[in-house]
C-alpha positions in Angstrom: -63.9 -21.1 73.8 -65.9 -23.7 75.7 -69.1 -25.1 75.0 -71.2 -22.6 77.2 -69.3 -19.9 76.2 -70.3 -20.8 72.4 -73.8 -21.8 73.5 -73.9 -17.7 74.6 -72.4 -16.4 71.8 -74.7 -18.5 69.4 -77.7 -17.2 71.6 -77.0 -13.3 71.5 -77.0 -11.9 68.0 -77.5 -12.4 64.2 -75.2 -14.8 62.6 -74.4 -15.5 59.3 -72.6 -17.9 56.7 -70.0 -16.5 54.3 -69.9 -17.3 50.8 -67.1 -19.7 49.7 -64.6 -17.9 47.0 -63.6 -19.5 44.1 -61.8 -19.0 40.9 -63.2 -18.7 37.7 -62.4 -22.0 37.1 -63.7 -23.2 40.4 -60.7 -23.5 42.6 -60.6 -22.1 46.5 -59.8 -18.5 45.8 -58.0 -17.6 49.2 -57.1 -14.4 49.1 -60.8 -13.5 47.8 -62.3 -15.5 50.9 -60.0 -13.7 53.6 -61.2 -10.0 51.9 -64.4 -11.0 52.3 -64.0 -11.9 56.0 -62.2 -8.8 56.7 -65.2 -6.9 54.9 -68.1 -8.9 56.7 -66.2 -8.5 60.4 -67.4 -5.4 61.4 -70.9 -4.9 60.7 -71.9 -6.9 64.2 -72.7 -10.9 63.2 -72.6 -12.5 66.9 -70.5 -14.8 64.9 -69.8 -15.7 61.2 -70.2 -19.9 59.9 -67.2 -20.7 57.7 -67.9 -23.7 55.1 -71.4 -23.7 56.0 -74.6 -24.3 53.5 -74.2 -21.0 51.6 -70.4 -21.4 51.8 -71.1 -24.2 49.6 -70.2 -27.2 52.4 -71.6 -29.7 50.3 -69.0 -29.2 47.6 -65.9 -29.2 49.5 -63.1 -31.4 48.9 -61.3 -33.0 52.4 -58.5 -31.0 51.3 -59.8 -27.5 51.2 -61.8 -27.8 54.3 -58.7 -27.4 56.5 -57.5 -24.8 54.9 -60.5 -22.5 54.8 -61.2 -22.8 58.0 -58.1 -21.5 58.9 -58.1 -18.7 56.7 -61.4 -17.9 58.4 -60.2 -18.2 61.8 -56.8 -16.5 61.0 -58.7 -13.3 59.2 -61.3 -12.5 62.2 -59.3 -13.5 65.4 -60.1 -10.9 67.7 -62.8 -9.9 65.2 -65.9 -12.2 65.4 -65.9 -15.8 66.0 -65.6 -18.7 63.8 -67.9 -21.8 63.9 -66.9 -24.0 61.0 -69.5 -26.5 59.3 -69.4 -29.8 59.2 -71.1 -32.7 58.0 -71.9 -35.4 55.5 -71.2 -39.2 56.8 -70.0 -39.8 60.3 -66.4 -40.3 59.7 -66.5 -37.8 57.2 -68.1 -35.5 60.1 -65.6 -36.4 62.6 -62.4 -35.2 60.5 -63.8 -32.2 59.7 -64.8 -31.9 63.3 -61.3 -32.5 64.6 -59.6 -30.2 61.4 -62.2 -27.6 62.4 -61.0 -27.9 66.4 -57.2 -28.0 65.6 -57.2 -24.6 63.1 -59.0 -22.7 66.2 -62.8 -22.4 65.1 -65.3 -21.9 68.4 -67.3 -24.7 67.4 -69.5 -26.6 64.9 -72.6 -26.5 63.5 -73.5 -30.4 62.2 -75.0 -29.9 58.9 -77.3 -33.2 58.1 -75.7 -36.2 56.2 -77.0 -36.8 52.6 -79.3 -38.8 50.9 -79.6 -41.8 53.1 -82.3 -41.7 55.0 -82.0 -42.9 58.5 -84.3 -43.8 61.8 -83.7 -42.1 65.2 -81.3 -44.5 66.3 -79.1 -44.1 63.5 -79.0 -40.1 63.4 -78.4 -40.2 67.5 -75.5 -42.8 67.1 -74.5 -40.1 64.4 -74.5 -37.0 66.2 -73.2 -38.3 69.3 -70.0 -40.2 67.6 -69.2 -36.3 66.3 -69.7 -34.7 69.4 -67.5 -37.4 71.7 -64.6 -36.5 68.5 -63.5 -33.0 69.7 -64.0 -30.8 72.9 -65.8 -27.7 72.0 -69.1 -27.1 71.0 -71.3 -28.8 68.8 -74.7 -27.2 67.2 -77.0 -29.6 65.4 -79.2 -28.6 62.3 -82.5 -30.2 61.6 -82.8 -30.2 58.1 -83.5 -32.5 54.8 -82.7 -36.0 56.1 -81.6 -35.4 59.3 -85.0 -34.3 61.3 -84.1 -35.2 64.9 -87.1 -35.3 67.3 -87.4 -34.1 71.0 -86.8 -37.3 72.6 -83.9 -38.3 70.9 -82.4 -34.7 71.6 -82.9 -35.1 75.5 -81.2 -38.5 75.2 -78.3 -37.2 72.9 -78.3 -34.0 75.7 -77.5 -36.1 78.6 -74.9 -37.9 76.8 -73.2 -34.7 75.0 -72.2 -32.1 77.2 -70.7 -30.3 74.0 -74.2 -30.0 72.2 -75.3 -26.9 73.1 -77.2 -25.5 70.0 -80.2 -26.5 67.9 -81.1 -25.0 64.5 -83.9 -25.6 62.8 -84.4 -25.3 59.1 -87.3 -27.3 58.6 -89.8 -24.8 59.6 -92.4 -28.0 61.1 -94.4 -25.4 63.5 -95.5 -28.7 65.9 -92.3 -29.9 65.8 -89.8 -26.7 67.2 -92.2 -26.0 69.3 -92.6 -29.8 70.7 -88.6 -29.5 70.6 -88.8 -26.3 72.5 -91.4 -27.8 75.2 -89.3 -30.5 75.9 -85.5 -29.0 76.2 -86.3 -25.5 77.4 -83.4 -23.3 77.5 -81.0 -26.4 77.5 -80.1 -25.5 74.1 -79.3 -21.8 72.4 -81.8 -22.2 69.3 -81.3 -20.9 66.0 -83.8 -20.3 63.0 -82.0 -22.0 59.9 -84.7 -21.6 56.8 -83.7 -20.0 53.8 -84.1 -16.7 53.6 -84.7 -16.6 57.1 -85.8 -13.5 57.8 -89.3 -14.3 56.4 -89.6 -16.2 59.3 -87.7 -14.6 62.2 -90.6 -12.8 64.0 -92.8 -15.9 63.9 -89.5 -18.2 65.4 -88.8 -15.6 67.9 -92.5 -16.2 69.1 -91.9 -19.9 69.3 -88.4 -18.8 71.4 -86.5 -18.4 69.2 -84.8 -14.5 68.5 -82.2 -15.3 66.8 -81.4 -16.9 62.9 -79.6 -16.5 60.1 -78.8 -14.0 57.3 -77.4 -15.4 54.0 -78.8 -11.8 52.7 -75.5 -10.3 54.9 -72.8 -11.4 52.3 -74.1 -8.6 50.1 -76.6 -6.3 51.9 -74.9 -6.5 55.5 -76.2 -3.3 56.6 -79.7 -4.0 55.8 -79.8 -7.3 57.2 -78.5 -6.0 60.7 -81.1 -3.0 60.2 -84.0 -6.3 59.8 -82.5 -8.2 62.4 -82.9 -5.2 65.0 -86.4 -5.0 64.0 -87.7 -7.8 65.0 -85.3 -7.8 68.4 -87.1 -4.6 68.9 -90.7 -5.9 67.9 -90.4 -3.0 64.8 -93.2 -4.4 62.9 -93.2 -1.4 60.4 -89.9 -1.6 59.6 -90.1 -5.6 59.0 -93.3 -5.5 57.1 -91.9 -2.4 55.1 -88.0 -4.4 54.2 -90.3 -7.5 53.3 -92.9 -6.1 50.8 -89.9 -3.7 49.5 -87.2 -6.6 49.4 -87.3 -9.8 50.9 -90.8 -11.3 48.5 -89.9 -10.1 45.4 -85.9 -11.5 46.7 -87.9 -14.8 47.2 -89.8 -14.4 43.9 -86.3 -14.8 41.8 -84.4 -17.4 44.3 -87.9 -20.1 43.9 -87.3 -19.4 40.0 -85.1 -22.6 40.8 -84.0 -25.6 43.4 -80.8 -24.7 44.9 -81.1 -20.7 44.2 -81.1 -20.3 47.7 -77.4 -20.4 47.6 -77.0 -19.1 43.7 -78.8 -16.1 44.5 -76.4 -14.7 47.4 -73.5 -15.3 45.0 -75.5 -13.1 42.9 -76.0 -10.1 45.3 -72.1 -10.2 46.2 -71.3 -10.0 42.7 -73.6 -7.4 42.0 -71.9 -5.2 44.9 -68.5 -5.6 43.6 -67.8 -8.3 46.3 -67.6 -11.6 43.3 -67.2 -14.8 45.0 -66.6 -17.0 41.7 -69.4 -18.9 40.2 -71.2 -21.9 42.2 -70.0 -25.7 41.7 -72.1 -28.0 40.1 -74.4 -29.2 40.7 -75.7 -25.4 41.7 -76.0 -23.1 38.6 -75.4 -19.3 38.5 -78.7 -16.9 38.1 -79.3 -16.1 34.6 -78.9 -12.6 33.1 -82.8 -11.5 33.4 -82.5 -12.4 36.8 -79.4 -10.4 37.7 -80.9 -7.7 36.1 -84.1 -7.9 38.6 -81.6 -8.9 41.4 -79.8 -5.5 40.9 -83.0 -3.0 40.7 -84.2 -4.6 44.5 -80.4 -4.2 45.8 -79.9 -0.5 44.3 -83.7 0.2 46.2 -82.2 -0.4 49.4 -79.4 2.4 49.1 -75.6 2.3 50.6 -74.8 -0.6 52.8 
């Protein structure tokens, strides 16, 4: 798949991010991971990110990473595409970059580095040193420490053919709008908050219809059923699956930093579709909050 052909994928549909399996004891648990692929394939994702931010990325060791993306690739070819996450430092970026091109994924989405911070100059030598590493496409996120601003996205857009998507999950109004203004339909955009479908019909306002669903690893059907609300401007159905789900879902996942991720291990477990516990430095939901977890899930009805 080339660039464009990613860029139009990326731009046509809900996506999503499948959780990462693990043993009990924390290990990759393979076989678990490529059942949960073959479950997730069909229910209409444009395309699925393996070993992105709710697939746990940021725990990865440089040996798994090759290997789940292959398994990820391997299990939906033909199915839905792959884009494989990648991130951290640059070098670090780069080989999964290259691992992520070699076992067949469609493309990247460039998840920020961590904890140092960095000026414009350092994050566009960053993102440009990953995209000149491999041939397909590249999407960046804006998130955490790695807010990118409009200028220095036009500069790294004439020097990166391959960068072809944006995704924003820092939800600065001014700012994706600014980024918006400036690019225009250079870039496919993506929403990228947590939880994003608190936000989609204000981002598909701002231009930008499509996002996603972390809430698809365990309540696939519903979050198809949301996403086709707001393509079809349903407000009733959005305002009903947010005051009957979504708030009270955000309610338990701001109980504490880093639930974002916990919580959607949480839901798969509760649907008999257990991914493993999280790796530190993530913790599981505790058992009062299952228990709430499971009435708002059993509400909803049969995915």
């Amino acid at each position: 798949m080339n660039p464009q052909e990613l860029k139009s994928i990326i731009g046509s549909g809900l996506l999503s991010f499948p959780l990462t399996d693990f043993h009990a004891n924390g290990d990759f648990n393979q076989k678990g991971y490529e059942a949960r692929l073959e479950w997730l394939a069909p229910y209409g994702a444009s395309a699925l990110f393996a070993a992105g931010g709710t697939g746990e990325f940021f725990s990865l060791t440089a040996d798994e990473y090759p290997t789940i993306i292959k398994s990820a690739v391997d299990t939906c070819r033909g199915k839905v595409p792959i884009i494989a996450g990648a991130g951290g430092p640059t070098r670090f970026a780069i080989a999964c970059a290259q691992a992520a091109e070699r076992a067949g994924a469609h493309g990247i989405l460039l998840l920020p580095h961590y904890l140092t911070e960095a000026g414009q100059e350092g994050l566009a030598a960053h993102v440009e040193a990953v995209c000149k590493s491999v041939k397909f496409g590249v999407i960046v996120y804006n998130r955490g420490s790695s807010k990118l601003q409009p200028e220095t996205l036009a500069k790294l857009a004439d020097r990166c053919p391959n960068l072809v998507g944006f995704k924003d999950g820092i939800g600065d109004i001014e700012l994706m709008v600014s980024i918006y203004q400036k690019m225009g339909d250079r870039f496919a955009y993506l929403g990228g908050l947590p939880t994003a479908e608190v936000y989609a019909a204000a981002y598909k306002a701002l231009g930008t219809p499509v996002y996603s669903s972390a809430v698809f690893n365990f309540i696939p059907k519903t979050a198809m059923d949301f996403y086709h609300a707001v393509a079809a401007d349903d407000l009733k159905t959005q305002h009903r699956l947010l005051h009957d789900f979504f708030m009270p879902y955000l309610d338990i996942r701001n109980k504490m930093q880093g639930y974002a991720v916990s919580i959607v291990k949480a839901g798969a477990r509760l649907v008999g579709r257990d991914a493993g516990p999280v790796r530190t430095p993530l913790s599981d939901l505790k058992p009062d909050e299952m228990a709430q977890l499971d009435v708002l899930i059993k509400a909803l009805g049969p995915q």
